[in-house]
C-alpha positions as CSV (number, residue, x, y, z in Angstrom):
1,X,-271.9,36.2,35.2
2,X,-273.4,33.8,37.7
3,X,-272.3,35.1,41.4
4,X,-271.1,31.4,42.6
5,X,-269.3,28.3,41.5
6,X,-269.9,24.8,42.7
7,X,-267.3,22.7,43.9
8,X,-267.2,19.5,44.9
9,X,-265.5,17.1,47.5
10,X,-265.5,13.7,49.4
11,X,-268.9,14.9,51.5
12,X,-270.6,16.8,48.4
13,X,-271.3,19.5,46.5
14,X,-270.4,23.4,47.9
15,X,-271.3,26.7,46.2
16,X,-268.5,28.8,46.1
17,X,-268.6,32.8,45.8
18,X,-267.7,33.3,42.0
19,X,-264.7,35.6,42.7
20,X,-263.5,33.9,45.8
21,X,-259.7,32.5,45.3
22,X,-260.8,30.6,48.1
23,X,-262.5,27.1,47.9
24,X,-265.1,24.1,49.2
25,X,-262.7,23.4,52.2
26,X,-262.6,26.6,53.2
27,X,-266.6,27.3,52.9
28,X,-267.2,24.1,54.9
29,X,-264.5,25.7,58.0
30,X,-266.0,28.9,57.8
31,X,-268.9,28.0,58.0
32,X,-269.1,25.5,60.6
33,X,-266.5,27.6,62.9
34,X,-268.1,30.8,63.4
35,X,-266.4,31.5,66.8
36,X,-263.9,34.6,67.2
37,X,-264.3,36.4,64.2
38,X,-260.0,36.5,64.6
39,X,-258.2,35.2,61.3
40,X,-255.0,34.5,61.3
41,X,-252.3,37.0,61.2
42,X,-250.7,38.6,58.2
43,X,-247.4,37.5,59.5
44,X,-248.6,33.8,60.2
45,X,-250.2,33.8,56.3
46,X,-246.5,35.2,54.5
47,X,-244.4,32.7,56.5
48,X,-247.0,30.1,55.2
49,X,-246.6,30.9,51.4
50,X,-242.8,31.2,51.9
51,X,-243.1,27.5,53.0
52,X,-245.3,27.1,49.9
53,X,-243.6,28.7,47.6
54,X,-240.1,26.5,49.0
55,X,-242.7,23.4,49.0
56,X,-243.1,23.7,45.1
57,X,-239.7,24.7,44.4
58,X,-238.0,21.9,45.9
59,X,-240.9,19.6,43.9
60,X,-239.9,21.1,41.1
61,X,-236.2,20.1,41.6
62,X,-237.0,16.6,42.4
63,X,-239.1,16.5,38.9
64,X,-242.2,16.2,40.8
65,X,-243.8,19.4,39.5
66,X,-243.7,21.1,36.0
67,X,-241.8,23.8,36.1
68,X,-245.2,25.6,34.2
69,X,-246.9,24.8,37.4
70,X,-244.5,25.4,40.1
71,X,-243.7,29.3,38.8
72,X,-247.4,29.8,39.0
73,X,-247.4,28.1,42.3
74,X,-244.5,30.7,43.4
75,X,-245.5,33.3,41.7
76,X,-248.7,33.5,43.7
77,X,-246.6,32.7,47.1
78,X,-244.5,36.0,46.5
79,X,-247.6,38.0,45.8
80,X,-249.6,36.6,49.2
81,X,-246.5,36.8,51.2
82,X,-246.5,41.0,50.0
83,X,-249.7,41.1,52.0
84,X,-251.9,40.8,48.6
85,X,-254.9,38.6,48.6
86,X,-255.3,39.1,52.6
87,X,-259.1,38.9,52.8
88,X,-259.4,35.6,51.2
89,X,-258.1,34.0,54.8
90,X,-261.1,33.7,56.7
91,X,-261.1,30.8,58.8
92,X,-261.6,31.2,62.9
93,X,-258.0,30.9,64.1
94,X,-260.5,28.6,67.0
95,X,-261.1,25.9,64.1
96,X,-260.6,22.0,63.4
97,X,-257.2,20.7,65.4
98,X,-254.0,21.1,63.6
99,X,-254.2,23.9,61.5
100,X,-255.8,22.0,58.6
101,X,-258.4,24.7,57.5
102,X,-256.1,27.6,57.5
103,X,-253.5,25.2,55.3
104,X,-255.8,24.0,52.8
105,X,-257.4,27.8,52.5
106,X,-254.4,28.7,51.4
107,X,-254.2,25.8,49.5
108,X,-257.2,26.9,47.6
109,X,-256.2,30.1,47.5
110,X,-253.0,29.8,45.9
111,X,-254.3,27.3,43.3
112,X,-256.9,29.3,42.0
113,X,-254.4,32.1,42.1
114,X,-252.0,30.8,39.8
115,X,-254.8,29.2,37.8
116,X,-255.5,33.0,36.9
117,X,-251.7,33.5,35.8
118,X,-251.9,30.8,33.6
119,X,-255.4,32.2,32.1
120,X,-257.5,29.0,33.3
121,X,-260.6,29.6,35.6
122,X,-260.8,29.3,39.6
123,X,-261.8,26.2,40.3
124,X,-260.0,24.4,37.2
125,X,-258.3,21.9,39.9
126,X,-257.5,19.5,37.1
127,X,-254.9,21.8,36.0
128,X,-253.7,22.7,39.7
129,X,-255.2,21.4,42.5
130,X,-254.9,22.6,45.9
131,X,-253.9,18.9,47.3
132,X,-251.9,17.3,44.9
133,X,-249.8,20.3,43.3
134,X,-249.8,22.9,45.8
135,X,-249.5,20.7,49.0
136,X,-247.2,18.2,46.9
137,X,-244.9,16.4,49.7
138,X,-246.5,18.0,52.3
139,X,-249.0,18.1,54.9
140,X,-250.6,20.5,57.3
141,X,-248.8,18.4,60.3
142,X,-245.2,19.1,59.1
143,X,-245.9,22.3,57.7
144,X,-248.3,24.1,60.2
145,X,-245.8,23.8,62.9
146,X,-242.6,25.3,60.7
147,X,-244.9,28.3,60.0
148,X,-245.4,29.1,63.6
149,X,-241.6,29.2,64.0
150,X,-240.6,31.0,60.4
151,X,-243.4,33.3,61.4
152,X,-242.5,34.1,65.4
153,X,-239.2,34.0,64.8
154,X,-239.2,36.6,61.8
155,X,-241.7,38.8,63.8
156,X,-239.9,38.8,67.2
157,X,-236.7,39.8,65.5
158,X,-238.3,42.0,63.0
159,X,-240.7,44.0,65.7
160,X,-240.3,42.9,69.7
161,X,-236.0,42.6,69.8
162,X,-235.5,46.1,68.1
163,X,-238.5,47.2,70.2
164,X,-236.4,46.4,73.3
165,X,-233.3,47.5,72.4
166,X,-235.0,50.9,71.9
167,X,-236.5,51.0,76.1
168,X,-233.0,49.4,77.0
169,X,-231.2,52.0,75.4
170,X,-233.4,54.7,76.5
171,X,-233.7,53.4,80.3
172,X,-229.8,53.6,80.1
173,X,-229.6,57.5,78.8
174,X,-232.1,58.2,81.8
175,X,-230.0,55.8,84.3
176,X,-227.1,58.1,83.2
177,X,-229.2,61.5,83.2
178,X,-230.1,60.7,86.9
179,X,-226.9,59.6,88.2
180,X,-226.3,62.5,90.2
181,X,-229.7,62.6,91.8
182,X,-229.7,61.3,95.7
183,X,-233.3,59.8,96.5
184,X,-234.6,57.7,99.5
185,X,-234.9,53.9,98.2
186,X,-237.6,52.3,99.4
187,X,-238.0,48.4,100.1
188,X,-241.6,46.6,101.5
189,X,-242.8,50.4,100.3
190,X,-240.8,51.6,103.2
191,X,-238.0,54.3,103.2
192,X,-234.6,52.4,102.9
193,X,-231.4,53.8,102.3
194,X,-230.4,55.8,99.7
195,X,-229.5,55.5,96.6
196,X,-229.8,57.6,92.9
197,X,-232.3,57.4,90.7
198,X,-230.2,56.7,88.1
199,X,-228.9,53.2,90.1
200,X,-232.8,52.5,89.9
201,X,-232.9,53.0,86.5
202,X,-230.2,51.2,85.6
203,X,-231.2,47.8,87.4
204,X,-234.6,48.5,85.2
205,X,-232.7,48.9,82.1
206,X,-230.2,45.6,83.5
207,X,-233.7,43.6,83.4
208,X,-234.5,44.6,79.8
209,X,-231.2,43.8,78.8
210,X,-231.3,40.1,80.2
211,X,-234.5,39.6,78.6
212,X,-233.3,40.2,75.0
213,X,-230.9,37.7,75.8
214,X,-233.4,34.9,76.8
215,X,-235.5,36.0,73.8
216,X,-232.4,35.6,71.4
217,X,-231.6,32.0,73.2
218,X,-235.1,30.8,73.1
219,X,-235.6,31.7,69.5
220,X,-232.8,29.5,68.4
221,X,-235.1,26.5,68.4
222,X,-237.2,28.0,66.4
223,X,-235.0,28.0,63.8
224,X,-235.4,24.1,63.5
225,X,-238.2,23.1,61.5
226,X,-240.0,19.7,60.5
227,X,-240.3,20.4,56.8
228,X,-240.4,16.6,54.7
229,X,-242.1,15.3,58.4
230,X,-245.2,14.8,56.2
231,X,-247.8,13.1,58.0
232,X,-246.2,11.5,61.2
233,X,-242.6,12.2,60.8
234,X,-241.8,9.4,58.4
235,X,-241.5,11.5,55.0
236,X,-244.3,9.6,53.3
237,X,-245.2,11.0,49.8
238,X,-242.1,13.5,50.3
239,X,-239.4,12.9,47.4
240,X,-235.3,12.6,49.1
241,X,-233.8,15.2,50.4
242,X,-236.7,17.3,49.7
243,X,-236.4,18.8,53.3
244,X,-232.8,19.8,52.5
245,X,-234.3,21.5,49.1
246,X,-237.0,23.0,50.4
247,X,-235.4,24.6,54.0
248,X,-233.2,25.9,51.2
249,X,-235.5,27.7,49.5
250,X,-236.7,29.0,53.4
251,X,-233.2,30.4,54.0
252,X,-232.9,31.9,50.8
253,X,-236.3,33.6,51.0
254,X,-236.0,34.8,54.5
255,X,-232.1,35.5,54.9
256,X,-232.5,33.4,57.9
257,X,-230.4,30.0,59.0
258,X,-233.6,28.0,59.3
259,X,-232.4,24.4,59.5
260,X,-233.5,20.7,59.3
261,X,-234.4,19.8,62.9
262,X,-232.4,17.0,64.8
263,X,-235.6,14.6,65.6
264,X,-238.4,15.2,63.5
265,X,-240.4,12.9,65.1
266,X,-240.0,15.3,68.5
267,X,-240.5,18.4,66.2
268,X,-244.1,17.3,65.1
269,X,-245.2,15.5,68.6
270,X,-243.9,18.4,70.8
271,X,-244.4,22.0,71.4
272,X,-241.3,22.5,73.6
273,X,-239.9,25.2,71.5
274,X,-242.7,27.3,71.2
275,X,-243.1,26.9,74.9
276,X,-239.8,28.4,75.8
277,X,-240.5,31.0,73.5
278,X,-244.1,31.7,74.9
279,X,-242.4,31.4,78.7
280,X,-239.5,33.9,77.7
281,X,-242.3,36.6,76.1
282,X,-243.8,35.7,79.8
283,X,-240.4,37.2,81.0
284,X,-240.3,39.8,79.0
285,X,-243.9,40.9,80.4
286,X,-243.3,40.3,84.1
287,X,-240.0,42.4,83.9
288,X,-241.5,45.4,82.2
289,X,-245.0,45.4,84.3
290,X,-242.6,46.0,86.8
291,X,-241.1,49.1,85.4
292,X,-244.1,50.3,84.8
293,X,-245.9,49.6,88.4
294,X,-242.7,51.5,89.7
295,X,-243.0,54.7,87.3
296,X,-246.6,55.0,88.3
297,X,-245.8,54.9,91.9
298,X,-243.1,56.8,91.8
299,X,-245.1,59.4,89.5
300,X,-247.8,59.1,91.6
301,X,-249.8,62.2,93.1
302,X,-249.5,65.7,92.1
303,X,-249.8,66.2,96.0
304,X,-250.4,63.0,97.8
305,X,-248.0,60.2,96.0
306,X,-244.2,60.1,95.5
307,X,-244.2,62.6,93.4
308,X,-240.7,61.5,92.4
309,X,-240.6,61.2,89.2
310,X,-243.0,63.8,86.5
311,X,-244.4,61.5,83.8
312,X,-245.0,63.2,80.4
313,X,-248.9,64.3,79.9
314,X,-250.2,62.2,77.4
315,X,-253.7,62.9,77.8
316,X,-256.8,64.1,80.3
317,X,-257.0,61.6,83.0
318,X,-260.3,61.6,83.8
319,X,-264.4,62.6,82.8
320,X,-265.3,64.0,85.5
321,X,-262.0,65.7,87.6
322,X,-260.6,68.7,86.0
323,X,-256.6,69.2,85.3
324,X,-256.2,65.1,86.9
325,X,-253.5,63.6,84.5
326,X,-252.8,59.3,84.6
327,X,-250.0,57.7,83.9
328,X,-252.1,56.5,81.2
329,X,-249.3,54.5,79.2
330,X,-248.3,52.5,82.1
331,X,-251.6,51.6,82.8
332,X,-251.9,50.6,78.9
333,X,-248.0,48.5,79.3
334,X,-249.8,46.6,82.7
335,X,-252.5,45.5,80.7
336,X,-250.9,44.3,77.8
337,X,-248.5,42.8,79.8
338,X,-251.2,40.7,82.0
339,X,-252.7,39.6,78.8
340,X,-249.8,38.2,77.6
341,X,-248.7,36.3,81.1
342,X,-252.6,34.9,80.0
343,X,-251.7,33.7,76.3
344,X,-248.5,32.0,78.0
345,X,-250.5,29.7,80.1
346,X,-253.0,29.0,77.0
347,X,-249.8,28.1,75.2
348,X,-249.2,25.9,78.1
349,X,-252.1,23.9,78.5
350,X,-252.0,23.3,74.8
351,X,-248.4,22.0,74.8
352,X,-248.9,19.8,77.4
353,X,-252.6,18.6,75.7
354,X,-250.8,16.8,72.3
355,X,-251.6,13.4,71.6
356,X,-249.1,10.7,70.3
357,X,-247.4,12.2,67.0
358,X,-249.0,15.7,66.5
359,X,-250.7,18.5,68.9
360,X,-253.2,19.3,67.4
361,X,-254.1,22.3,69.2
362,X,-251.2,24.1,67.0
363,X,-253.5,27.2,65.7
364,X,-254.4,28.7,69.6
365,X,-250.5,28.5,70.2
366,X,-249.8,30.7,67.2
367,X,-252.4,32.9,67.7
368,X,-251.3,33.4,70.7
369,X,-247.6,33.5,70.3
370,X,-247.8,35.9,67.3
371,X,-250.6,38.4,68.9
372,X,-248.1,38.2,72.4
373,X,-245.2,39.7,70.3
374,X,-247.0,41.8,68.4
375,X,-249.1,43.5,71.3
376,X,-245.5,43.4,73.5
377,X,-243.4,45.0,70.9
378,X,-246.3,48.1,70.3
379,X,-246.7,48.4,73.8
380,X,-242.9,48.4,74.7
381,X,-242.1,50.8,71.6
382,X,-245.3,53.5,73.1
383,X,-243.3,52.9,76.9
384,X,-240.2,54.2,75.3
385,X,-241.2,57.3,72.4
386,X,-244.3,58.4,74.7
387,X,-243.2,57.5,78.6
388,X,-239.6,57.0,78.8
389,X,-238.2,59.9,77.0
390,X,-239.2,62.5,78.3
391,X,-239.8,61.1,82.2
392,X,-238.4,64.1,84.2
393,X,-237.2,64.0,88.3
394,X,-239.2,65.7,91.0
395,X,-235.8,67.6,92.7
396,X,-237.7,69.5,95.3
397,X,-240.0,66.3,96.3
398,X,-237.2,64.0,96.0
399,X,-235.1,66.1,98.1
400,X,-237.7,66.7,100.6
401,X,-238.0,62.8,101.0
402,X,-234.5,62.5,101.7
403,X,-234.1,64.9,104.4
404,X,-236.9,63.2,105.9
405,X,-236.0,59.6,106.3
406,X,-235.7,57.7,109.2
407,X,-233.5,55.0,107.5
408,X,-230.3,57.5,107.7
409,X,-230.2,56.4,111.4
410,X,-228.9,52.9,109.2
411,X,-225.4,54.8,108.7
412,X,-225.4,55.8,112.5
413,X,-225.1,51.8,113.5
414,X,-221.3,51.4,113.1
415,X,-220.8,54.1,116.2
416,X,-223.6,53.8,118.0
417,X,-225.0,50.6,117.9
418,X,-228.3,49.5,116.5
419,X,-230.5,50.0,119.9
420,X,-229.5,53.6,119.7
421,X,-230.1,54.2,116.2
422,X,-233.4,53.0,117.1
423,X,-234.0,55.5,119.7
424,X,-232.8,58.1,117.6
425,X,-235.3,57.0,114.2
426,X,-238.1,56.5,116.7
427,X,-237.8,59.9,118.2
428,X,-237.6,61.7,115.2
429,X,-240.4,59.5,113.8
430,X,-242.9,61.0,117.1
431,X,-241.5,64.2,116.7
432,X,-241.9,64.6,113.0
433,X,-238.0,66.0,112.5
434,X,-235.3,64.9,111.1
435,X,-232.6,62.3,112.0
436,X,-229.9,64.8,112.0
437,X,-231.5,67.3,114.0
438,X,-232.2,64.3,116.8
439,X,-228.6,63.4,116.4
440,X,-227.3,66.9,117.4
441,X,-230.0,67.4,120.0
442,X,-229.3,64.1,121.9
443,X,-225.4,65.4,121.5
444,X,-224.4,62.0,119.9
445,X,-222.1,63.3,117.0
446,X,-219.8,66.9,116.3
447,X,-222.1,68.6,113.7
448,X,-219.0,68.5,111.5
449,X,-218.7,64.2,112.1
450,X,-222.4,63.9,111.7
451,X,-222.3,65.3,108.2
452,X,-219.9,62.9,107.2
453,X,-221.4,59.6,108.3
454,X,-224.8,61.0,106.6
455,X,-223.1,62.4,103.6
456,X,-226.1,61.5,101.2
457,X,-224.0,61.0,98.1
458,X,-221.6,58.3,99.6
459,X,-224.6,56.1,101.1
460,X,-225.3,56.4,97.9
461,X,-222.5,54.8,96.6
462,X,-221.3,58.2,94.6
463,X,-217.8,57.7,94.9
């Protein structure tokens, strides 16, 4: 058996790999973009056969396709959307503008796919060819953009929502857990008043909670998609209401309300959707960098940090310092986190780079909207099963800081004025005690009043 095929197309003649289901387009992109060595995703590949699958059932209703043809056609979809046939994608996801490599590889694929289920031989395009049957009323411009929002959609409420639903729900148990625990707050890295630790983990588990909500509200305009835009937006070589038959197909396949967008025209010119998306994943990464730059300060030490809080050992900390322990999984959310603030403003400058009636830098902005969510919703679950849990508070430490701080003299204002209470937080400051033991030394308050006005609990707001 000879170990290649030829094909041929408009520029020439291509050798093919005998048992590759892919075909001449694809050689010629793989070859001439050797770049990144990154494909595109698994998730980004089963959204695109839904649409291809849809594609030929919605022919097949308009009388377009025979019917022989179109169950092949689908019946290859369902087995590539199932993760089969994964290695045949091997175009750059850094290739030719648009997306039109990674369409017509799956193009090729799924032809020569469902060539095999009727018995004919790959590369037997006069009995289904990549262009005319399995890209029938389409085109990479109408159908490259829907599969970046079936496929961010479906994987942000599949892996990244649930994901944070999980750190919001375990921020609240601890927010609940600590609510009895007095602390010093701190503000410009300064002791402030107090507070709990529970109140602090409650405005952390607040943030999570509005993010999921900007996350569900930007991923509504993902739902619309372009499908029958053809070319330019006009429907040109697309049969009526095939976009109403095929987005069918979509809903029925994905049990989501995908829907026929408003403008089509704006739907294949602009990138506005996936940009709110892209800038609410940017949310969702500044809000939880912060709760992890906070748990590694407050964890910080054994003996020279906070101290506050006792992070769960994941690991050795270092190569060379015996016993040091990092907070090793903050570290790890940070990074991911920065990474993804980096693929928002690649998102960004491709948006805003589209020419006239397509952007055709499409394939960086799913690459880097699918590999945001799925490197957010692994990071966020490891911050809640190996970080969050079982996050412990330092009582002795965190009661030591308390007796200690200066900012009590805030409480003493309201009977003594705030010159005074300066007097009194600067002496004890030179004189390394405590507020209250300046307060009773300088006779300003009955022992019995000064315990009152500095009852830790109630500046606390523990009622």
């Amino acid at each position: 058996m000879a170990s290649e095929r030829v094909e041929e197309d408009s520029i020439g003649k291509v050798r093919v790999p005998h048992d590759a289901y892919y075909g001449s387009f694809t050689v010629r992109a793989s070859q001439n973009f050797k770049i990144s060595g990154i494909k595109p995703s698994a998730e980004f590949i089963s959204a695109y056969s839904i649409i291809k699958k849809s594609a030929a059932l919605a022919n097949l209703r308009a009388g377009r396709l025979d019917k022989k043809i179109a169950g092949a056609i689908a019946r290859a979809c369902d087995e590539i959307a199932s993760g089969k046939l994964y290695d045949q994608f091997i175009v750059d996801v850094f290739q030719a503008g648009a997306g039109t490599s990674t369409n017509m590889n799956l193009n090729e694929v799924l032809a020569n796919r469902a060539l095999e289920l009727l018995g004919k031989k790959k590369g037997d395009y006069s009995v289904i060819h990549p262009n005319d049957h399995v890209n029938m009323s389409q085109s990479t411009n109408d159908t490259y953009p829907s599969c970046i929002r079936i496929s961010s959609y479906l994987a942000m409420h599949s892996k990244l929502i649930p994901a944070l639903a999980r750190l919001h729900k375990s921020l609240d148990t601890k927010a609940k857990e600590f609510s009895g625990v007095v602390k010093l707050g701190r503000t410009h890295l300064q002791d402030a008043v107090p507070m709990t630790l529970g109140q602090e983990f409650s405005g952390y588990a607040a943030s999570i909670a509005h993010e999921i909500t900007r996350l569900e509200s930007s991923a509504e305009g993902l739902l619309e998609l372009p499908i029958g835009g053809t070319a330019i937006g006009s429907g040109i070589n697309a049969p009526e209401k095939f976009a109403d038959m095929a987005i069918a197909e979509i809903r029925k396949s994905t049990g989501k309300n995908f829907k026929k967008c408003e403008s089509i025209f704006k739907a294949m010119q602009s990138r506005s959707e996936e940009l709110e998306t892209s800038s609410a994943l940017r949310g969702v990464a500044v809000a939880v960098s912060k709760i992890a730059n906070d748990l590694r300060l407050l964890g910080s030490g054994p003996r020279a940090g906070f101290g506050e809080l006792i992070l769960p050992e994941v690991q050795p900390g270092s190569s060379i310092m015996p016993g040091k322990i990092n907070p090793s999984v903050p570290e790890m959310v940070n990074m991911v986190c920065f990474q993804v603030i980096g693929c928002d403003q690649a998102i960004l400058q491709a948006a805003g780079s589209g020419q006239l009636e397509i952007n055709v830098f499409m394939p960086l902005i799913s690459y880097n909207l699918l590999f945001s969510i799925d490197i957010l919703a692994n990071a966020v679950s490891t911050l809640e099963r190996l970080c969050i849990r079982g996050i412990l508070a330092n009582i002795k430490e965190i009661s030591r800081h308390l007796e200690e701080n200066l900012s009590l003299a805030t409480a003493l204002t309201p009977y003594i004025g705030y010159e005074k209470a300066v007097q009194v937080a600067k002496r004890a400051h030179s004189e390394g005690r405590s507020v209250k033991e300046i307060c009773v030394e300088m006779r300003l308050f009955r022992k019995e009043e000064l315990d009152r006005i500095l009852d830790y609990r109630k500046l606390a707001g523990i009622k």
